[in-house]
C-alpha positions as CSV (number, residue, x, y, z in Angstrom):
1,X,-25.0,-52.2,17.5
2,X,-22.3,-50.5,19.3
3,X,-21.0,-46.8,18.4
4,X,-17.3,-48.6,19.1
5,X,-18.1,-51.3,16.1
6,X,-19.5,-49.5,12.8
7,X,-18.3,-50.5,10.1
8,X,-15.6,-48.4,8.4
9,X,-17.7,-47.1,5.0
10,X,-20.7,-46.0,7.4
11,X,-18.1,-44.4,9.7
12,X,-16.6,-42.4,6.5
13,X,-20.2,-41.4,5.3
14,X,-21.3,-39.9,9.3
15,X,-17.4,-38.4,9.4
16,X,-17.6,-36.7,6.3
17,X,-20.1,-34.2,7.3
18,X,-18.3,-33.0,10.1
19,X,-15.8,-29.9,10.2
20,X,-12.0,-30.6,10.8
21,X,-12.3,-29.3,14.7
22,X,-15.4,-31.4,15.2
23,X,-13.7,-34.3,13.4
24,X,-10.2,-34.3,15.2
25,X,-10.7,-32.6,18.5
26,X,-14.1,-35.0,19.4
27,X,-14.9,-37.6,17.0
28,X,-11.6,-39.0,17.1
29,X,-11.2,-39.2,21.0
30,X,-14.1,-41.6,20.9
31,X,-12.3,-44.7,20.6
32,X,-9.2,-46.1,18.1
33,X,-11.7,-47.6,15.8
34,X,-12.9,-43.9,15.2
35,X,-9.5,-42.2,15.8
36,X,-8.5,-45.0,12.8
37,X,-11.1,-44.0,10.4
38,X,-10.4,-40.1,10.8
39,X,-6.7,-40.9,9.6
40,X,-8.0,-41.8,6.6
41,X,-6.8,-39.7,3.7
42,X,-10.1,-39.6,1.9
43,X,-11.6,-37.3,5.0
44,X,-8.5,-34.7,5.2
45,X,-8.0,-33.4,2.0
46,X,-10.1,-29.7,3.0
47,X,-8.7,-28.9,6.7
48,X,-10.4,-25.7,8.0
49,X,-8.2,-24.8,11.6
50,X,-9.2,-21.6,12.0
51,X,-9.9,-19.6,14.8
52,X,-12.7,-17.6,15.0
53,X,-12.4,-15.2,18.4
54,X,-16.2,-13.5,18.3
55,X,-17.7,-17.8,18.6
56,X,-14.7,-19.0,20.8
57,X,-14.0,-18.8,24.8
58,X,-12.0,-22.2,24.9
59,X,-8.4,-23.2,24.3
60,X,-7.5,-26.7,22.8
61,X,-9.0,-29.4,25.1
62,X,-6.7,-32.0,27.1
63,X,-5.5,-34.6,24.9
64,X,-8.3,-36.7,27.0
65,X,-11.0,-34.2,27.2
66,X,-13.6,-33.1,24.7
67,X,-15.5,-29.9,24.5
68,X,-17.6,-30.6,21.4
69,X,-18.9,-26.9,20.9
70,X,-16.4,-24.7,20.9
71,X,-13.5,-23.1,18.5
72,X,-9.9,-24.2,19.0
73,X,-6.8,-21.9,19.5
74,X,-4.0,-24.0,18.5
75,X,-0.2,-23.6,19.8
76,X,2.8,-24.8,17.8
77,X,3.1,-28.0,20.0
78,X,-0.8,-28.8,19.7
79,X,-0.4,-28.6,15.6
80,X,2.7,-30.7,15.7
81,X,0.6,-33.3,17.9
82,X,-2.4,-33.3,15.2
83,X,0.5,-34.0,12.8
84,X,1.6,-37.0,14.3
85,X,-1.9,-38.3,14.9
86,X,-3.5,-37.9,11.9
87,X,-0.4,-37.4,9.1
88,X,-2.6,-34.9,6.7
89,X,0.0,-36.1,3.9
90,X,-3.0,-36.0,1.4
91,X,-4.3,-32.6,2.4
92,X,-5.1,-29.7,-0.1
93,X,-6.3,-26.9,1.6
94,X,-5.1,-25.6,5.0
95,X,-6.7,-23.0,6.8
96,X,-4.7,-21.5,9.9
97,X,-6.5,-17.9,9.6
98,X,-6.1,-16.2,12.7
99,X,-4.3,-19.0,14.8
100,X,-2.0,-16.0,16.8
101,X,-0.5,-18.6,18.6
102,X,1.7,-20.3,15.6
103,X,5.1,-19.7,14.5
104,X,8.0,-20.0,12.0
105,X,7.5,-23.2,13.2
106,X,4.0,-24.4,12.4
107,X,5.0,-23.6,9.4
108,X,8.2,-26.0,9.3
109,X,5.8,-28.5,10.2
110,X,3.1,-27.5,7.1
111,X,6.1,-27.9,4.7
112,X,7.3,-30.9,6.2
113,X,4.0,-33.1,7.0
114,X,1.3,-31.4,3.7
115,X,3.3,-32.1,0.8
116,X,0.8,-32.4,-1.0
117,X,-0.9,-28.8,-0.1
118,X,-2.2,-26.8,-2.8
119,X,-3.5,-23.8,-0.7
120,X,-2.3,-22.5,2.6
121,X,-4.4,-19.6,4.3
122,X,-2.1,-18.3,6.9
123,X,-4.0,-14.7,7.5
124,X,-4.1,-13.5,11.1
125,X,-1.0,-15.9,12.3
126,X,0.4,-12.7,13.1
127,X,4.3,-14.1,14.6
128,X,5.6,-15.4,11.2
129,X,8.5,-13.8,9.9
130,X,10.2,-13.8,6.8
131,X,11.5,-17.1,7.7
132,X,8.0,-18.9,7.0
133,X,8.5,-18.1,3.6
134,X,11.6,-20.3,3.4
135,X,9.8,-22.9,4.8
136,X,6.7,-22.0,1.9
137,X,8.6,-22.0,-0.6
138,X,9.6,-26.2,-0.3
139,X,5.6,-27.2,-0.8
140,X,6.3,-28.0,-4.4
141,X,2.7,-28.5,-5.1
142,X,1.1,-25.2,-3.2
143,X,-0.4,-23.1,-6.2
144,X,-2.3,-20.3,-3.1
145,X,-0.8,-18.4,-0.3
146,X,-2.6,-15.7,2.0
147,X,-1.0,-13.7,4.7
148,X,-1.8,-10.8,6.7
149,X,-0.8,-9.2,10.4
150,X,2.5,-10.6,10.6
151,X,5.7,-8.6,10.9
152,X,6.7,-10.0,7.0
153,X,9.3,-7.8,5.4
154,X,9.6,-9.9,1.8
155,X,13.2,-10.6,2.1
156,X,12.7,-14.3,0.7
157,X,9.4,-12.9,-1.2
158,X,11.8,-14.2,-4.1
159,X,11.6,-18.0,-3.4
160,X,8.0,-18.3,-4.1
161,X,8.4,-17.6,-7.4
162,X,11.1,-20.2,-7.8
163,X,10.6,-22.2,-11.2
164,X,9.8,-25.4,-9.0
165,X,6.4,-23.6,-7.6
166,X,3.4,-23.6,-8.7
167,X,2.0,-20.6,-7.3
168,X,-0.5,-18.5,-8.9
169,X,-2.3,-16.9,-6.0
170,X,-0.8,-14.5,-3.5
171,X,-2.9,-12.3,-0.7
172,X,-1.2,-10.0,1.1
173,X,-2.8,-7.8,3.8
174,X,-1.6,-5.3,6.5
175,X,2.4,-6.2,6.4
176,X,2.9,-3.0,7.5
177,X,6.7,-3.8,7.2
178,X,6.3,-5.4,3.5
179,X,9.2,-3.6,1.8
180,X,8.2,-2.6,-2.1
181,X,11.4,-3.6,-3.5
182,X,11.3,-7.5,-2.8
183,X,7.4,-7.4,-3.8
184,X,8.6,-5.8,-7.2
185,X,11.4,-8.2,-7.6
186,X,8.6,-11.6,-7.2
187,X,6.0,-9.9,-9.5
188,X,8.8,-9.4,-12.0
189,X,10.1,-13.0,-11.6
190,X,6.7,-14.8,-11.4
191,X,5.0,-14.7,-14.7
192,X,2.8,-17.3,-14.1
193,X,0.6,-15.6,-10.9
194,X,-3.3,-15.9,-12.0
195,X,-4.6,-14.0,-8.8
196,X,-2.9,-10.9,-6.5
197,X,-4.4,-9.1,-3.7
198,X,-2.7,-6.5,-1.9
199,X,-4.4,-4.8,0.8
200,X,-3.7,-2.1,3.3
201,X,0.5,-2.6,3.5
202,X,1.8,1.1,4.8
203,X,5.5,0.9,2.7
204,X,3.9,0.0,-0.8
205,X,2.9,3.3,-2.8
206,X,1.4,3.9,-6.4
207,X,5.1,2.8,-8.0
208,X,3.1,-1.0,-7.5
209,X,0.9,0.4,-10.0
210,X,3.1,2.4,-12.1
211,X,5.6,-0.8,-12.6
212,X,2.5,-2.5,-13.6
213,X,1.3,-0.4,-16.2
214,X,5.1,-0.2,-17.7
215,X,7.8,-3.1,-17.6
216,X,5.9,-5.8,-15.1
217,X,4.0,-8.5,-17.5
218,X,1.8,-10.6,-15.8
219,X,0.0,-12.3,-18.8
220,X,-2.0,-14.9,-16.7
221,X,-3.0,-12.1,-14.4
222,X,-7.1,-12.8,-14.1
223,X,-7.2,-11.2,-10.8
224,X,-5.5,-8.0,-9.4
225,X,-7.1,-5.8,-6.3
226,X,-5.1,-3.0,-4.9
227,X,-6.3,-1.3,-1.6
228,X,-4.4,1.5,0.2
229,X,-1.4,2.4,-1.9
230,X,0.1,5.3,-1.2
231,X,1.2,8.0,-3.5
232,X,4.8,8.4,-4.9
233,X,5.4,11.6,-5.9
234,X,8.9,10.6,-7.4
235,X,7.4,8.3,-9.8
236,X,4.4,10.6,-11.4
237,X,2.3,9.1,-13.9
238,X,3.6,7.1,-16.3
239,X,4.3,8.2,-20.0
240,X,2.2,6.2,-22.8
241,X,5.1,5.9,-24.9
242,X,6.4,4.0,-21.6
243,X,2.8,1.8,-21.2
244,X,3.6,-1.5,-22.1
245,X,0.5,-2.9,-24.1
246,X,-1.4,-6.7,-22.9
247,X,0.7,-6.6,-19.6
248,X,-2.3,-7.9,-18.0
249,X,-4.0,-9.1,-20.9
250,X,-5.6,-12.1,-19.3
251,X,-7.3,-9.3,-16.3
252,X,-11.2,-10.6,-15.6
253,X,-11.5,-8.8,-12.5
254,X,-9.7,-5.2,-11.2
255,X,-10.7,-3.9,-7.9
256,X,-9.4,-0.6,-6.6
257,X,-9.8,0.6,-3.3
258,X,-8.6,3.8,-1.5
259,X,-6.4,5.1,-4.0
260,X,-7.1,9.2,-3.4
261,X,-4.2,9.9,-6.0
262,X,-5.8,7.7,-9.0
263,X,-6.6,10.1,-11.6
264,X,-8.3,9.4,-15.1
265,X,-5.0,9.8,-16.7
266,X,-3.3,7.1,-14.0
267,X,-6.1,4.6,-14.5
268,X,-6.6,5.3,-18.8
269,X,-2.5,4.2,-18.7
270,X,-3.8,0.9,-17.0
271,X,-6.7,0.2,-19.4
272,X,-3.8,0.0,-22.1
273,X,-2.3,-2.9,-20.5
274,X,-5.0,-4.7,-20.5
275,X,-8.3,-6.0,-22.6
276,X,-11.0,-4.4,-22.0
277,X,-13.6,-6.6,-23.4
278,X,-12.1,-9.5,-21.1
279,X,-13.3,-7.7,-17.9
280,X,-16.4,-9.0,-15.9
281,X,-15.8,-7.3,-12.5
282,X,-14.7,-4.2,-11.8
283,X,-14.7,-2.3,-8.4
284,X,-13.3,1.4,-8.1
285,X,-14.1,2.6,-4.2
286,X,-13.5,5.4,-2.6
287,X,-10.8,6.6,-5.5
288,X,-10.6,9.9,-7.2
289,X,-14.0,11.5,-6.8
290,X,-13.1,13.1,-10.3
291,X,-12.9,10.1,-12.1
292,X,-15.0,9.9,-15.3
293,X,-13.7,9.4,-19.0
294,X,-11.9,6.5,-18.0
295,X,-14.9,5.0,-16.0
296,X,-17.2,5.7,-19.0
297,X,-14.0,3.5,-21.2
298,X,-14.9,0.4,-18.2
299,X,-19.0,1.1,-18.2
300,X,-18.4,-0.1,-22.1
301,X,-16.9,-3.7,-21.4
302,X,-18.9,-5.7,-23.5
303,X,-18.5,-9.3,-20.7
304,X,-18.7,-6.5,-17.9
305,X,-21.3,-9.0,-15.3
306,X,-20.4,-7.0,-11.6
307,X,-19.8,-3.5,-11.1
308,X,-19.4,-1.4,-7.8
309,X,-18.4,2.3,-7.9
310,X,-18.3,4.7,-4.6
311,X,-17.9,8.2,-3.9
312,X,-17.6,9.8,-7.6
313,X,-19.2,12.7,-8.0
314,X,-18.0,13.3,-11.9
315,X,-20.2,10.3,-12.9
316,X,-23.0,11.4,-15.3
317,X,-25.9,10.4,-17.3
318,X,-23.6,10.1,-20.2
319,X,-20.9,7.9,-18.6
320,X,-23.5,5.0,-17.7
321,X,-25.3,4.7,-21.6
322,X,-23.4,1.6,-22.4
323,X,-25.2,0.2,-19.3
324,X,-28.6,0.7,-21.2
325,X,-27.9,-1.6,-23.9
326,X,-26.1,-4.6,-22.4
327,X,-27.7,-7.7,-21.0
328,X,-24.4,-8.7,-19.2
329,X,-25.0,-7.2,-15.9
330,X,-25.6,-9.4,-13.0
331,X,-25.0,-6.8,-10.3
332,X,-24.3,-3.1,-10.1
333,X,-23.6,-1.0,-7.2
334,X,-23.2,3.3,-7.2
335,X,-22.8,4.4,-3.6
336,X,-22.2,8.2,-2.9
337,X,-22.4,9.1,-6.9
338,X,-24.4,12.5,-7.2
339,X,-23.7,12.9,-10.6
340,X,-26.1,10.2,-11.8
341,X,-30.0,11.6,-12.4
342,X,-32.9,10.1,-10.8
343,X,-34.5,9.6,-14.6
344,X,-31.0,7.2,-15.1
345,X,-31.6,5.5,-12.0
346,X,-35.3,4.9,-13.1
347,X,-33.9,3.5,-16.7
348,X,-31.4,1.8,-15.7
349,X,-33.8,0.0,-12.8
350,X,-36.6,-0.4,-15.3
351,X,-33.5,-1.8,-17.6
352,X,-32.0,-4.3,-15.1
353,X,-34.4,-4.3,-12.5
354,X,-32.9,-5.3,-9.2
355,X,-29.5,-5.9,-10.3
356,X,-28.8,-2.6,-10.2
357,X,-29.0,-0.4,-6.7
358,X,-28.3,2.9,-5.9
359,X,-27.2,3.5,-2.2
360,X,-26.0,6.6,-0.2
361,X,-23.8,6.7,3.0
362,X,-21.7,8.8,4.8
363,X,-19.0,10.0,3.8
364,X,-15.5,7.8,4.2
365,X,-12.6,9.2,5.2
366,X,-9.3,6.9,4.4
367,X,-5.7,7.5,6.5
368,X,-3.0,5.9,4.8
């Protein structure tokens, strides 16, 4: 039998373990049997185009050459072309991570051929502007966005919380020209967000967090990591008169990273927004190294399943009791924590055996 005359269903089972590049860029330059069968909806609905730089030394192949093994660096006019060929109209995840080479553009052409997308990874594409978020915000469907590297402001940060979306998870990382007031203005506006990562952008500061613990309600919030917030002086802690109680009473998972400035009176004003006995993962790295009382209110979640805390020396014996009498605890990480005995570390080992580790490292110094 010739490769050229399979039959379509034996052609869909061999195509659908292939990857989108291997798919698209070789399997479909075969011949226009193949090229037909890859068009098929059923085989696009999961497109992974991203570029990985340490596995790639090759551009995009000549629309008549092949060169199976390799990662592809796609420009605008080579998306546009996979567009045409292959229509995508049914796909539901799009992953452009680290495609430097892709514009405002590309991202007319996501809105215009995926409208049926449901998650766009966009992290690395690093010349978007604020005007790919225009373009975002008309994927009706698109409930995930991640961006990162890009020269984003948040000037039409607004639109993606538009009643017509259904977005409910946002990753933003290193816009180090994200401006805090448009961020503020789409938390406040978009209720309905499930999932928010914010991660290393220079302009946001601890006012992120302070909004959050007082007029900012998130109620569907399941999953919030904050990395790299400065401090604000001008805002100070908040007030508990000022906390507003169950902002983020849906919150499964908080993850704090590199926030110097977080005291235990700072993160005890969170804990009131939120319910405690909901969490199952909680990180705090490389925070206050005096942070205690409020750790020992988290060590006493009773669903609390993963658990990673680094460089605190005020944790004691004391703090991690709680730990001794759950059976919830899946994984558990202490890294840098001085405070804790080696007779707790044997307990809690003998306790949870290898689910819970005790690591040291040097020391990490953070720059905002």
């Amino acid at each position: 039998m010739r490769y050229d005359s399979l039959e379509q269903h034996i052609l869909l089972r061999i195509f659908s373990y292939l990857d989108s590049r291997q798919l698209y860029f070789t399997a479909a330059r075969v011949c226009q049997n193949w090229k037909r069968v890859a068009s098929l909806s059923t085989l696009h609905r999961d497109l992974d185009l991203s570029y990985t730089r340490s596995d790639a030394t090759h551009s995009v192949p000549d629309h008549h050459e092949a060169t199976p093994n390799s990662f592809y660096e796609l420009s605008d006019e080579q998306l546009h072309r996979l567009f045409i060929d292959f229509g995508f109209n049914y796909a539901e995840k799009l992953d452009l991570s680290n495609q430097v080479l892709l514009n405002d553009r590309s991202v007319l052409n996501v809105s215009t051929y995926c409208n049926r997308l449901k998650c766009l990874n966009l992290l690395g594409c690093y010349s978007l502007s604020d005007v790919s978020l225009k373009y975002i915000s008309t994927i009706r469907t698109l409930e995930s966005v991640s961006i990162s590297l890009c020269e984003l402001e948040g000037d039409y940060l607004h639109l993606l919380a538009s009643r017509d979306l259904r977005l409910a998870e946002l990753r933003l990382e290193k816009l180090f020209r994200l401006k805090q007031q448009p961020l503020l203005h789409f938390l406040s506006t978009c209720p309905r967000l499930r999932s928010l990562t914010i991660r290393q952008c220079k302009q946001l500061t601890s006012a992120v967090l302070f909004r959050l613990c007082t007029d900012l309600s998130l109620p569907f919030l399941e999953y919030l990591l904050l990395d790299g917030l400065t401090h604000d002086p001008v805002t100070g802690t908040p007030a508990a008169a000022a906390v507003g109680s169950f902002n983020l009473g849906a919150l499964r998972s908080l993850h704090l990273f590199n926030l110097m400035w977080l005291d235990d009176v700072y993160l005890f004003q969170l804990l009131a927004t939120l319910s405690i006995d909901r969490l199952r993962s909680v990180s705090v790295i490389r925070c206050c190294d005096q942070l205690s009382s409020a750790l020992a209110v988290l060590f006493n979640a009773r669903a609390l399943a993963e658990l990673e805390v680094e460089n605190n020396q005020s944790v004691s014996d004391a703090d991690l009791l709680p730990l001794l009498f759950t059976s919830t605890i899946r994984t558990a990480l202490f890294t840098n924590c001085s405070g804790i005995s080696s007779q707790m570390q044997t307990r809690l080992t003998h306790t949870h055996g290898t689910a819970v580790t005790f690591a040291h490292k040097p020391a990490f110094r953070f720059h905002p």
